[in-house]
N, C-alpha and C positions, 0 to 999 in steps of 0.2 A: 185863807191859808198863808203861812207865813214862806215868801218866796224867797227870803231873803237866807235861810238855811239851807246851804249846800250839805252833800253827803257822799261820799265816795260811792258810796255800792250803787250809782247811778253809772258808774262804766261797769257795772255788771248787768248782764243781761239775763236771767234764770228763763228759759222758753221749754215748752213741749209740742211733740207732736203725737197727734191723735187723728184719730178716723177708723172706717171699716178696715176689713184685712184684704191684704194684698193693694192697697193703694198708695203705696212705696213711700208708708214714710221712713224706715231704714235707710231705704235707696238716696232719699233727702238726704240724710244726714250724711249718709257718705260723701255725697255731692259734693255739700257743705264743706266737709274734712277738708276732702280732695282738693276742691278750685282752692280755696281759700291758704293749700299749703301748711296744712295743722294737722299732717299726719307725717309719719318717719318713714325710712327709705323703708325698713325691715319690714313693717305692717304693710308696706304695699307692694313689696314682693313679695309676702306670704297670701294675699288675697288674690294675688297675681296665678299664682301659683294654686290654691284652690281655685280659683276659674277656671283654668285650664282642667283640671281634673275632673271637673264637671260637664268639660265639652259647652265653658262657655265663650265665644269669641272675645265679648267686651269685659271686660274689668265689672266684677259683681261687688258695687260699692257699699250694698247692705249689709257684708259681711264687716263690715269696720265696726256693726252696733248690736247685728245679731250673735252674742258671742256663748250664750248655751248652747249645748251640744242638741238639745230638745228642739231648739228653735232652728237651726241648718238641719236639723232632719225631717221638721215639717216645713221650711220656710215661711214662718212666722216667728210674730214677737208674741211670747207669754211671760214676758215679766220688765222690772222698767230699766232700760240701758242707758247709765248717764254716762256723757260727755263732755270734754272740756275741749275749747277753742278760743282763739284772742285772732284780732286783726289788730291792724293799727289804732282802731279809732274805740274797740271797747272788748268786754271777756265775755265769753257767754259758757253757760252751765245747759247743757240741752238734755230731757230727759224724752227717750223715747218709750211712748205706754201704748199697751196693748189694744190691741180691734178688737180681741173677743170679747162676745159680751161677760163669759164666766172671769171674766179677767178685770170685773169694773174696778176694785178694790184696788187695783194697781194704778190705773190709771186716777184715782184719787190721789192715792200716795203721791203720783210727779205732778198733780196740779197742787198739790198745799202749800207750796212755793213757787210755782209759778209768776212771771210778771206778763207773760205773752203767754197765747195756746197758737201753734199753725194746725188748723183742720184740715186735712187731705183729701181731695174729693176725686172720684176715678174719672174722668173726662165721656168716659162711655158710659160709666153709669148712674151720674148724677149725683142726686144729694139723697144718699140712702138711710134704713131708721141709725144705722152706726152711728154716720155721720150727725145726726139728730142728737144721738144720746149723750157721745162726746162732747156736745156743742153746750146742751144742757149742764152735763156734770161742769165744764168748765165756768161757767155761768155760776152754778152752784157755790163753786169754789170762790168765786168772788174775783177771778181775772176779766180785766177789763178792756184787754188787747188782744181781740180775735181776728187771725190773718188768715182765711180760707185761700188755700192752693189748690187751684184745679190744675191736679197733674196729669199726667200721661198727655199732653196735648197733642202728642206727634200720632199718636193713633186714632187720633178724627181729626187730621191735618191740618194742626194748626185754627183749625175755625173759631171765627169771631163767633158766629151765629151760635154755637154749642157753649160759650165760653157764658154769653150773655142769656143763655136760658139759664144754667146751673146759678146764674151771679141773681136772678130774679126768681127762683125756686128756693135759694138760699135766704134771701133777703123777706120772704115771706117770716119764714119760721125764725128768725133774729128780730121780726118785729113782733112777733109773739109773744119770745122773752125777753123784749125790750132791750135790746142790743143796741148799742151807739157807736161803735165804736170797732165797726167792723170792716178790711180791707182785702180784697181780691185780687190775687194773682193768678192770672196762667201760665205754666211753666211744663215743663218735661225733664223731672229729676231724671233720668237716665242718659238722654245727651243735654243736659248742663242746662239748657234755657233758660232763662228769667232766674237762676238761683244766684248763682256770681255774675255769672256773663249775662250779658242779654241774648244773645246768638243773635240768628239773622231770620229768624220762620218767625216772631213775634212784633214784626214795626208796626201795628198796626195797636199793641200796648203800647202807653208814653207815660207809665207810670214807675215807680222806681222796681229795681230788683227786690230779691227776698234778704240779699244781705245788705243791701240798700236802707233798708226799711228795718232790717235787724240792728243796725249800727248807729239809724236816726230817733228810734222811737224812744219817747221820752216818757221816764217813767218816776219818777220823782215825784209828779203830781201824784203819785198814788199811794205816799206813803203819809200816815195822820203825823202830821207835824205841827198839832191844835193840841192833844191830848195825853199832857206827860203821863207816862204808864212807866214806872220802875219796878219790878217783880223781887223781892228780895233773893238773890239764891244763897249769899255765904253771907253772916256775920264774921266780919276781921277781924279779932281780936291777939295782935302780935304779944308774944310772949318774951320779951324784951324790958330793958330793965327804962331806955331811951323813948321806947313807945308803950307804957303799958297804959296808959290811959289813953290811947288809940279806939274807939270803938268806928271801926268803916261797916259801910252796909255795900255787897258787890252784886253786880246783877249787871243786865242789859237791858238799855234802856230799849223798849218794846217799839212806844211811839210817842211823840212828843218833842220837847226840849228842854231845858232845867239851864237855868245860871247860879252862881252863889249870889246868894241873899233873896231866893226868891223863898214863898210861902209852901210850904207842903204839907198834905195831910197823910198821915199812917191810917192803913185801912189793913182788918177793920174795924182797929178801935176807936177811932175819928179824932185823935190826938194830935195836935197840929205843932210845927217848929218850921225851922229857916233852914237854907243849904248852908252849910257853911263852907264845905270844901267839896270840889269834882278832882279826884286823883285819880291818872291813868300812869300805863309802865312808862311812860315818857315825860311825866311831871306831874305838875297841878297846869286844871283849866278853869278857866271863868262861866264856862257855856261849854253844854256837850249835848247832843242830841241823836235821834233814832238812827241807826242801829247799833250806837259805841257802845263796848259793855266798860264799865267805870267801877271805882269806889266813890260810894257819897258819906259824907260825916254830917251831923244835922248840929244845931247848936244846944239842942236840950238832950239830957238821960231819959230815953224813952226804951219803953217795954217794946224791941222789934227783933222779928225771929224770922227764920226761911218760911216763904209760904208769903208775907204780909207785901205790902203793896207801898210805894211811895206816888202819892199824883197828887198833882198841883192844887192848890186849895180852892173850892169852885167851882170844878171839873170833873168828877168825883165819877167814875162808874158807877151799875148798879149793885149792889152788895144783897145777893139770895141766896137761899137754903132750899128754893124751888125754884126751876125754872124748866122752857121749853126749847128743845133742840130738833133739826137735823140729823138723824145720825145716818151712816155709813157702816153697815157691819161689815165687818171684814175677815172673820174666826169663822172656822168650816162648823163650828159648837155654835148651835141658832141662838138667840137672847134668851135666858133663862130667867122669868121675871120673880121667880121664888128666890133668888139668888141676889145676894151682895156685889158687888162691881166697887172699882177703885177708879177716881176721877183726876186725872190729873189735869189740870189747870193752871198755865204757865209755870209756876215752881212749888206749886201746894196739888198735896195729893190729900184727897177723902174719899172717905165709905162712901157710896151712894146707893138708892134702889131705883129702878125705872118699873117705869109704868109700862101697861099695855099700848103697843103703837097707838094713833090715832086714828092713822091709818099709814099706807106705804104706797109709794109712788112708783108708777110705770113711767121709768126715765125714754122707753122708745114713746111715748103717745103722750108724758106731762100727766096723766089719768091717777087722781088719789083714788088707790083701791083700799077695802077693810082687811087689817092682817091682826092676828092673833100674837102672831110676832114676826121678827126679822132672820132672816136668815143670810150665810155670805153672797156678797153685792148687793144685799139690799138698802133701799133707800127709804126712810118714815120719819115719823114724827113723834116722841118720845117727851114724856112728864120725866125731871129725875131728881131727885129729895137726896140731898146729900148732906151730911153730920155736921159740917163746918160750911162756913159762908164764904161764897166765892164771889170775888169783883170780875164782874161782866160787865162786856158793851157787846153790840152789835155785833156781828162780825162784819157785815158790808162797809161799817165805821171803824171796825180795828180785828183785824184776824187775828191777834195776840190772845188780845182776852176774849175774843168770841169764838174760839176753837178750843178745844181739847180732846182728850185720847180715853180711852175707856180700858182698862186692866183689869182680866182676867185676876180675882185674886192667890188662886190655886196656882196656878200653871205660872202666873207670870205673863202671860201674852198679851199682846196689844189687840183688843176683840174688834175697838171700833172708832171710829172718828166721830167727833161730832161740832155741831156748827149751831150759836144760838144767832136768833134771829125772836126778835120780841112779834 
């Protein structure tokens, strides 16, 4: 992989947190807010202020993320509450997703961006199937930086011994689905511990805090910077007297890198030319790569339209009219296999039909069971034939082109996620 391309969206951090309910991951985030000073005076005299009305003594910091009116009247999260926060050293985008299990659909939704998952684990009560499912879906999704917090430490005092059974209860089930790449903290979101401060009930941790570890981890390596992928979205064709023989192709670049004069092929008619030009609103560039959306001009008159694909010549994804997927339904309307569905795939939309699952997976036990079809939350395995040919890769190699959305064509709704995986 090429190290030698930097990218700005490496000082953003996009993270979630997930686990069972009531294992404070709200209360995190407010933490977070809080120590870190990424909240205003108003919002924390208003929660100040709900506190007390609740006959609470301390400051209820989960109210900075639980902000449906459903969710403060059962004290839970049912839906995903994003946030925004910067420190000195980087930005972060945090989505907080649901514990319930009827609520998996959501928690997909904040991991399909994801570059980090924090798992939440209650200190009393170990590593439950919640925590399991979430750990999985994250997995699923293709996040490769999993930071388990065992919270609540202050109510089994602080113990090493409970900290280091959950870290070896956990560590089981990560090496099931082969998890590398997983780090454990104990903390106490409620008085501050290990989130910003280290407090003073944890010297016997010597490993870094949660925003420690938020502000260090480096994620750059996980973006394909081997495999130009240009999606076409607009042809530019300026209506000028100056530029009328302008023809730019605009889009963002997915993943990869592209300079002028290098080889590229049009997919998918397999028609090949040069970059001529990389134009952004700030000029011309020589080299642009993932994730800058650009104009490119090529040097030959070629037949290229929304939908079609620019990648480097050599490099080619796979280009099918069948293939198999993952999906995630997420429409309360089960899969309808007598029924047409609309495929969207990076910037090409087509008919498609699916097949009868293969089967569907019980995300608490990993267990492929037989299903007739999928219903909302559910997770399976899906044949889908669609009218025009789509350029696929992997998704564990490029979640660009190995994700797409599934469209209700009637209603317009978005029914279902889906992930290939060959």
């Amino acid at each position: 992989m090429n190290k030698n391309i930097s990218c700005d969206s490496t000082d953003l951090l996009r993270f979630i947190t997930a686990g069972s309910v009531d294992d404070g991951k709200s209360t995190l985030i407010g933490r977070l807010l809080h120590d870190s000073k990424s909240i205003f005076e108003d919002q924390l005299s208003a929660i100040t202020r709900t506190s007390r009305k609740r006959g609470i003594g301390n400051i209820d910091l989960s109210l900075l993320t639980d902000g449906l009116q459903a969710e403060r009247e059962q004290g839970i999260t049912i839906d995903v509450a994003y946030r925004y926060f910067a420190t000195p050293k980087r930005k972060f985008i945090i989505a907080d997703t649901p514990g319930h299990e009827q609520y998996t659909r959501n928690m997909v939704t904040g991991a399909s961006t994801a570059d980090l998952v924090i798992i939440l684990i209650d200190a009393r009560k170990g590593v439950l199937t919640q925590s399991r499912r979430h750990t999985y879906l994250a997995h699923l999704m293709g996040i490769s930086h999993i930071v388990v917090a065992i919270n609540k430490m202050d109510l089994v005092d602080y113990s090493h011994a409970v900290f280091e059974k959950i870290r070896q209860d956990f560590s089981m089930f990560a090496d099931q689905l082969g998890l590398k790449n997983v780090t454990y903290i104990p903390m106490s979101a409620l008085n501050g511990d290990m989130v910003v401060e280290r407090g003073k009930k944890l010297s016997w941790y010597k490993n870094l805090t949660l925003i420690d570890l938020l502000e260090s981890v480096s994620v750059d390596q996980d973006t394909n910077l081997l495999d130009f992928r240009f999606p076409i979205q607009l042809v530019c064709r300026p209506q000028t007297e100056e530029m009328h023989d302008f023809r730019g192709y605009m889009g963002r670049i997915e993943s990869g890198s592209i300079c002028v004069g290098d080889e590229v092929t049009v997919l998918p008619s397999g028609l090949s030319s040069h970059i001529k030009e990389i134009v952004t609103y700030d000029g011309f560039l020589n080299c642009a790569n993932a994730p800058q959306s650009v104009t490119l001009t090529i040097k030959d008159h070629l037949d290229i339209s929304r939908g079609d694909m620019l990648v480097r010549t050599g490099k080619i994804p796979r280009i099918n009219k069948e293939f198999e997927a993952t999906l995630c339904w997420l429409s309360e309307q089960a899969l309808d296999l007598k029924r047409k569905y609309l495929v969207k795939h990076t910037t090409k939309i087509v008919k498609a039909v699916v097949s009868q699952p293969s089967y569907r997976i019980d995300v608490n036990t990993l267990n492929h069971e037989p299903a007739d079809t999928l219903r909302m939350n559910d997770i399976g395995r899906v044949t889908f034939r669609v009218q025009q040919p789509l350029m696929c890769d992997d998704y564990q190699y490029n979640n660009a082109t190995g994700s797409f959305i599934v469209i209700d064509e009637l209603s317009n709704n978005t029914v279902a996620a889906g992930m290939i995986f060959s």
